[in-house]
N, C-alpha and C positions, 0 to 999 in steps of 0.2 A: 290189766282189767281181768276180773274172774269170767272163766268160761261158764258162761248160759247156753243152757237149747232152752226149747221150748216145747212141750207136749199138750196135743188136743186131746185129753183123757176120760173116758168116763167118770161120772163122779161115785162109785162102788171104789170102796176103799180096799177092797180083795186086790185092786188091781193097780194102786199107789205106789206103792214101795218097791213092787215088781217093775215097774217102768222105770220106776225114777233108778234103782240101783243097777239094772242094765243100763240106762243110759251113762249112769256113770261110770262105768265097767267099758263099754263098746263106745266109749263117744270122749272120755273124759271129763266129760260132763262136770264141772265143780258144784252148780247150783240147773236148778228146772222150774223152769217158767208152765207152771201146772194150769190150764183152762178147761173145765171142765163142765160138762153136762149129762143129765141119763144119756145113753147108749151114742156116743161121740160120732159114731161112723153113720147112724142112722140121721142124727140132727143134722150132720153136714150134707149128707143129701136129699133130705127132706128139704129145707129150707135152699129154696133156689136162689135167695138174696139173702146173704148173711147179715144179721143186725147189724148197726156199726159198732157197737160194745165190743162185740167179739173181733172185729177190725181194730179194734182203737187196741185192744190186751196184744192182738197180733204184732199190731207198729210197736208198743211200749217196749214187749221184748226183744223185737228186732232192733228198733232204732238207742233206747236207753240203756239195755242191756246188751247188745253185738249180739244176738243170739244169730246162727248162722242153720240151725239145724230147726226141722218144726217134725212134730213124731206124730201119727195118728193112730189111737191106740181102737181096736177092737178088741171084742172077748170072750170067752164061753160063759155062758150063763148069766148073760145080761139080760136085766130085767129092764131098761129103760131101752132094749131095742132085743126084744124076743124072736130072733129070726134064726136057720140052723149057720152052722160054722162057713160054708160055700157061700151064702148069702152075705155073712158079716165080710170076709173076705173080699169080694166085689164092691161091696159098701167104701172099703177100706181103700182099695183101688181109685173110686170113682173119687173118694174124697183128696186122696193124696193131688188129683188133676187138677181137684175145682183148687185146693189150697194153694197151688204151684201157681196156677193163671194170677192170684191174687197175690203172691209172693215170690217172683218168680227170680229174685235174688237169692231166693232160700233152697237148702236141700231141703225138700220136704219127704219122707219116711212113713213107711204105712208098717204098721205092728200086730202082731196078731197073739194076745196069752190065754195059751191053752189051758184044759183044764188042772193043771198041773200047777198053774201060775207061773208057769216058763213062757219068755220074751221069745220072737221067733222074727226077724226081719222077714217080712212078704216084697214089697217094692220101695223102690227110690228113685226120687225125680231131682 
């Protein structure tokens, strides 16, 4: 079976190719289960009850694809979550919790790309 992660991404495409080729890179990543919304770290703790959409894309990678890894991506200069880099960081933290409680068979991964568009691992659960 090809190895999948999974990544909760912002939907700014400045910061696609930089996740997905780190993840391929540090994870071996063959393929990346991409879910995405404005400012990813903000919407996951904003929303204190996840849709079930975004549940149902969570199981699909997990359960149809073996995905074993779930990445949370923050970033500089997001416009769907205009907050400074400490805050997006916390965000990233807070989410990596709430995603674990709800997956708690998964490594789940908090990600931070700077302005550079360099990948930088923050935490892992």
């Amino acid at each position: 079976m090809p190895k999948f992660a999974t990544c909760l991404n912002c939907m700014d495409g400045r910061v696609q190719l930089p996740a997905i080729n780190w993840l391929m890179k540090e994870y071996s990543a063959e393929y990346v289960d991409m879910i995405t919304e404005a400012g990813m770290d903000g919407y996951l703790v904003k929303n204190e009850k996840l849709p079930e959409g975004f549940i149902y894309k969570l199981n699909i990678s997990a359960e149809k694809h073996g995905s074993k890894h779930i990445f949370i991506v923050g970033h500089y200069d997001c416009g769907g979550h205009p907050v400074d880099e400490k805050t997006h960081r916390e965000h990233v933290h807070i989410s990596v919790d709430k995603i674990k409680s709800i997956m708690p068979d998964s490594k789940v991964i908090g990600l931070w790309i700077n302005e550079k568009w360099a990948v930088e691992k923050i935490v892992e659960k």
